[in-house]
N, C-alpha and C positions, 0 to 999 in steps of 0.2 A: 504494500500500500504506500502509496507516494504523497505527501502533501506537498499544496501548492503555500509559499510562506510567502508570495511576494507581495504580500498587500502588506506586509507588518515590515515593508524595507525600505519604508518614506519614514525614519523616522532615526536616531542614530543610539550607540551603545550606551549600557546596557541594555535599554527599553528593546531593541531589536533582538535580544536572547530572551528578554522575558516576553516579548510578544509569539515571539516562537515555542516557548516552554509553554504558553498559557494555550497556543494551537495543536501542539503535540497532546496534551491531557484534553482536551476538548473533544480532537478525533479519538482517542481510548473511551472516554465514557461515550461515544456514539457508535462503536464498534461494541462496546459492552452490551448495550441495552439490543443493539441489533442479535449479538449472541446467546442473550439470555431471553430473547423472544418476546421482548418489551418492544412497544414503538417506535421507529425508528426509519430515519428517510432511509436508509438501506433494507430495507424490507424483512420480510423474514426468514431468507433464503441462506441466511447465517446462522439460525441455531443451533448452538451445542458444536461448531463447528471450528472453534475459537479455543486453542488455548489459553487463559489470561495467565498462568504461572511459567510462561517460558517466551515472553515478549523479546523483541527482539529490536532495537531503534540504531540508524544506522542515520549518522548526519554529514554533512559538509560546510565547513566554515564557519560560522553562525549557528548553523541546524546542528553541527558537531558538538558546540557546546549546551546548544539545550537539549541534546540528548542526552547529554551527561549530566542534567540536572533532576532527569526525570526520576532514577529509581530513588533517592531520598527524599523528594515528595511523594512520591507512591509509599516510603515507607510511613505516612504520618496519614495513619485511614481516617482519622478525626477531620479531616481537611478533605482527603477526597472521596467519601462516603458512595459513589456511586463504585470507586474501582477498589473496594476491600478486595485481599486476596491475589490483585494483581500484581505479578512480580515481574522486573526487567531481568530476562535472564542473560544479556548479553548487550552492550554497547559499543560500538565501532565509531570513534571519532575522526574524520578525514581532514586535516589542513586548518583543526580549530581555532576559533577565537577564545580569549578567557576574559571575561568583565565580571562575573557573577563569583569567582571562586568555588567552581564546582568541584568537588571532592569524592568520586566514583568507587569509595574505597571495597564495598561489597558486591558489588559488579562484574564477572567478567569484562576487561576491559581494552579493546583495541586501536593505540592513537595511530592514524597513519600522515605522517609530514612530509611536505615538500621540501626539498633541498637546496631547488630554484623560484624557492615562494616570493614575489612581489607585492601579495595581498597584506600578507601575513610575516613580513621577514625576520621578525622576531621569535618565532616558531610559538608563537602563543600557548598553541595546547598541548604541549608536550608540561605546561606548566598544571594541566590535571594529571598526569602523571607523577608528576616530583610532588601532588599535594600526598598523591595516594601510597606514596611507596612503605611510609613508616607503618598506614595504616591497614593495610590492604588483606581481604581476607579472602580472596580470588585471584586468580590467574590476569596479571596487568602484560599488558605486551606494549611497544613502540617499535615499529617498522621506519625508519629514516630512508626515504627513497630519495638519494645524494642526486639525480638529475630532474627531478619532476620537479612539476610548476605545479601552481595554486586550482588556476582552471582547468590546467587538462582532467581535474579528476571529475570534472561536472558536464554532460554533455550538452546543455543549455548554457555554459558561461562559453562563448568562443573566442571570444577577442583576444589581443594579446594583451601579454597583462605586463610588459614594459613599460616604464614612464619618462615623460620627457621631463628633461632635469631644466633648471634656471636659465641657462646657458642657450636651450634649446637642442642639447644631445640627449638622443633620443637612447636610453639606457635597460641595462634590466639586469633581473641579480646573476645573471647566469649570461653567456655566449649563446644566442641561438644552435650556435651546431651543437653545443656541449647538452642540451637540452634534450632530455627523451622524447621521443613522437609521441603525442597524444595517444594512438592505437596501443602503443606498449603500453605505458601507463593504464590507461581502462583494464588493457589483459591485466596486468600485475592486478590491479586493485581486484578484478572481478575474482581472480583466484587465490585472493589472500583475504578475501571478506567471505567468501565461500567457502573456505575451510575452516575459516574462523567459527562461522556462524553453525556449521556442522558439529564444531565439536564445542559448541558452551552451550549452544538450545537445542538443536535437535537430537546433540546422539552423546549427550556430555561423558557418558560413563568411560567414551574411545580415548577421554582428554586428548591434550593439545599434540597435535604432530610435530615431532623435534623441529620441522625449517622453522614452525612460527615459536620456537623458542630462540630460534638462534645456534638452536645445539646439532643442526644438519644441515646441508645444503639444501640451496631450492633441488626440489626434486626435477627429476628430466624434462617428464613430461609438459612443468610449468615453465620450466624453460623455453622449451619449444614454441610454445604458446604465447610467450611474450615478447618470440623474437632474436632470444641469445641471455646472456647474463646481464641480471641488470643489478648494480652496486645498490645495495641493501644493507644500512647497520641496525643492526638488533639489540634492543633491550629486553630482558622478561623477569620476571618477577612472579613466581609461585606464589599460592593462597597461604600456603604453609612452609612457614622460612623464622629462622630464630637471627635475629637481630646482632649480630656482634659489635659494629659499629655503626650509627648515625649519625657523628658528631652533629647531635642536636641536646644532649644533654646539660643541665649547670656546670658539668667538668669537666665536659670536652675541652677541647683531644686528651686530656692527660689521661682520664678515666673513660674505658667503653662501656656500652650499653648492657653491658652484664658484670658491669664495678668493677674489673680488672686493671691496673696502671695500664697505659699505653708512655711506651718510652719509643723516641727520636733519633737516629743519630746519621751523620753526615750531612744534613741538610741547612741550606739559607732561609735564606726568606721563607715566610709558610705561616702557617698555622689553619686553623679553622676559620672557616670565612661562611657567607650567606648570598647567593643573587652574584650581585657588579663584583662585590669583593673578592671572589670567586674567582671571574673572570671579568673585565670591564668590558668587553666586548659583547658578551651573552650571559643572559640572568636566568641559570636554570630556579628552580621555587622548590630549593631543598638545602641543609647543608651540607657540606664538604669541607675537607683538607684540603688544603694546597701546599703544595710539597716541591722545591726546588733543590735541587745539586747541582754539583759542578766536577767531580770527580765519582772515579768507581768505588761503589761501598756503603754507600747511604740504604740503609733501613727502617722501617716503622714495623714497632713490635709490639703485638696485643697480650698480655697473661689473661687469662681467662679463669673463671672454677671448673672443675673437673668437667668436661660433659661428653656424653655418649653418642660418637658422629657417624655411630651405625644407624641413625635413625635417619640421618641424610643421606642424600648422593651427588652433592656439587658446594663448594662456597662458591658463591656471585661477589662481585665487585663491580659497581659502577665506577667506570674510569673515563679520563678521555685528557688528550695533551692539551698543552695553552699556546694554541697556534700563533700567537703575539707573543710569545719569548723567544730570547736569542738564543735560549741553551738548545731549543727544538727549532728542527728543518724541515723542510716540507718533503712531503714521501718517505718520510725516517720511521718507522717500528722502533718504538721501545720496547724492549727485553725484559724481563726481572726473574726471582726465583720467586714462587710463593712458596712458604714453607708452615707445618706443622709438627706441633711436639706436645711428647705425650707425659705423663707426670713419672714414668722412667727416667726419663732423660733421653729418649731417642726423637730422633727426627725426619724427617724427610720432604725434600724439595722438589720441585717439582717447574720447570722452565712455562712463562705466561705465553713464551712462541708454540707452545704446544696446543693452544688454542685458539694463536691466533695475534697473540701480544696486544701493546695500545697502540691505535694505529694511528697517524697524523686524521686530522677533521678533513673533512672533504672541505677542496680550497677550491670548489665550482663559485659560490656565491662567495667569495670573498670582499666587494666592494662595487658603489657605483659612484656617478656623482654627488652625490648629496650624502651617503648612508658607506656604515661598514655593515659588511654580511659575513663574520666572522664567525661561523657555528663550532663552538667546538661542544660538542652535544655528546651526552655521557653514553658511554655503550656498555653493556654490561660483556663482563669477562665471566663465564660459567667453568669452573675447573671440577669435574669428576672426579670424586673420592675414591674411587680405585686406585687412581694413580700414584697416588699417598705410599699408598698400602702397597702397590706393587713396585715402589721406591724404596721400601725400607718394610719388609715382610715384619720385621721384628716393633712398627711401630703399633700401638695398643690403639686402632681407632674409639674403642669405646672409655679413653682413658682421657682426653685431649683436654691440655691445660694450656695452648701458646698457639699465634697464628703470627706469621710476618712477611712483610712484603719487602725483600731487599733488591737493589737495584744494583747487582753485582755480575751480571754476564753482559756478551760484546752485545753491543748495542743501545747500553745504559748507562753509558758512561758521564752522561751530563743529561737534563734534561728539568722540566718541569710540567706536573700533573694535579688535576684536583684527581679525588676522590671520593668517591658517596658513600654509600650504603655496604657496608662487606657483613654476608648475610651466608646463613646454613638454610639450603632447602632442599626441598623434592618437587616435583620430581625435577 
């Protein structure tokens, strides 16, 4: 079911998300009463034929974020008395805006952004993402498509979405050629909302296929289908994930999110930061470390209480370089080990190139006339607890007292990175 929202787009933000949120819950309780074989200009050719407990709202730009406004009104039935019982069992947000502070935490949740956005070059709604990460009791996902644009995800927006600058040069965040063709774009999008949607509402119990975690390539076949490989960076975030660090607590960084000291060593400049402090360039809406060196050797070390990381199968780290420093080049991988240890005293490391390392930000939308397009946008790093274990036979996964990230093999010899969230999940 499609809604028309363009009568609520004479008017400017926020009013135009809450014009659209109050259109979304409008057509649900006129889809309700049609299902439950009440009155209804849709006749009654829908009864009983409507699931309301596995809803499914899928938006673009605007509509992106009132979609994500919707399941925590739906959770307040005093307010919407007509949709008791109705639950969002899945929201995909494409290219959004954020005015409203929507916060999607119990949700299945899928943000998809532009890489060459001119609508949006801020990446707005990746910022319902960074609200939901601390809080999140569902499977959060962010697909970063490093060539797409704003409109190609809408086959009613066609124009181009360049602007002409003061000067009268006619600019845009991206090189045309460097730009994906619209056709790929749609493919990608129809086959990453398609499996999305298959596995949060209709078939949840398959969960999520490893490409939309990040944890496998796109499969062949979607390849095929969209043309060739198309640069994809991935975030994801399990419903079920024990927190180790968020530097968002009163004692951050010194102390993590499970009271253990956190100690420092080799690095400059740094500390915990929020937003611009972060990065002045790009204001993710989470905290982080920021972490500079300048020779081989630098580490940040977590102690932890005892805990049992049989019950997981990956730590995540959100990472991502600071494409505005001199210590980092552009196309360069960082290297690190990540390492674990166990209340024996043994250990084992494990190289971050084994997954893929932290890669330089895609430097397609780097700058125009007027604006910097500097994304350096966190991607999560998933490292599998097997490999621990199949590093060092003798270490005790169910005994884990230390986690650390040292920045000691070739390729990390200088550099600087923020960091997010470093987290135990499943799957």
């Amino acid at each position: 079911v499609v809604v028309d929202a363009n009568t609520v787009n004479c008017t400017a933000l926020p009013m135009i998300v809450q014009g659209r949120t109050s259109l979304i819950l409008e057509h649900l309780r006129l889809w309700a009463r049609a299902t439950r074989g009440m009155e209804s200009t849709l006749g009654d050719g829908f009864r009983g034929r409507i699931d309301f407990t596995r809803l499914a709202l899928v938006g673009h730009s605007n509509g992106a974020e009132a979609s994500a406004m919707i399941p925590a009104m739906l959770g307040a039935p005093h307010t919407q008395p007509q949709l008791f019982g109705a639950r969002v069992a899945s929201v995909v947000a494409i290219a959004g805006s954020d005015s409203l502070g929507a916060v999607p935490s119990s949700t299945p949740f899928l943000a998809i952004q532009a890489g060459c956005d001119m609508q949006l070059p801020a990446h707005d709604g990746l910022r319902l993402y960074d609200r939901s990460v601390a809080t999140r009791t569902a499977p959060h996902t962010v697909a970063y498509v490093v060539a797409a644009t704003h409109n190609g995800f809408n086959q009613r927006w066609l124009r181009d979405e360049s602007m002409d600058g003061p000067s009268g040069t006619h600019h845009s965040a991206c090189a045309q050629a460097d730009k994906l063709a619209t056709w790929r774009q749609r493919a990608l999008l129809d086959a990453t909302v398609g499996d999305w949607l298959l596995s949060t509402a209709r078939v949840p119990e398959r969960g999520l296929p490893a490409w939309l975690r990040g944890d496998a390539p796109m499969p062949a076949a979607i390849v095929a289908a969209v043309g060739g490989p198309i640069d994809v960076r991935w975030s994801h975030g399990s419903g079920e994930k024990l927190i180790i660090e968020s530097f968002d607590g009163d004692e951050a960084p010194f102390k993590n999110d499970l009271g253990g000291l956190n100690s420092a060593f080799g690095f400059g400049n740094g500390g915990r930061c929020y937003a611009i402090r972060c990065d002045e360039e790009f204001a993710h809406a989470s905290w982080g470390g920021r972490f500079e060196w300048d020779r081989p050797g630098a580490r940040f070390h977590m102690d932890l209480p005892e805990i049992d990381a049989t019950k997981w199968t990956k730590i995540t780290l959100r990472i991502t370089q600071l494409p505005t420093s001199s210590l980092n080049r552009a196309g360069r991988t960082i290297d690190a080990t990540l390492r674990i240890f166990d209340a024996e005293g043994n250990a084992a490391g494990v190289p971050l190139s084994s997954v893929g390392g932290v890669e330089f930000p895609s430097m397609l939308a780097q700058s125009s006339e007027t604006s910097r397009f500097f994304h350096a946008v966190w991607a999560d790093t998933r490292m599998p607890l097997e490999r621990f274990a199949a590093a060092n036979p003798k270490l005790q996964m169910q005994r884990i007292v230390g986690i650390e990230l040292a920045f000691d093999r070739p390729g990390s010899e200088h550099g600087a990175i923020v960091l997010g969230n470093i987290e135990l999940t499943r799957p």
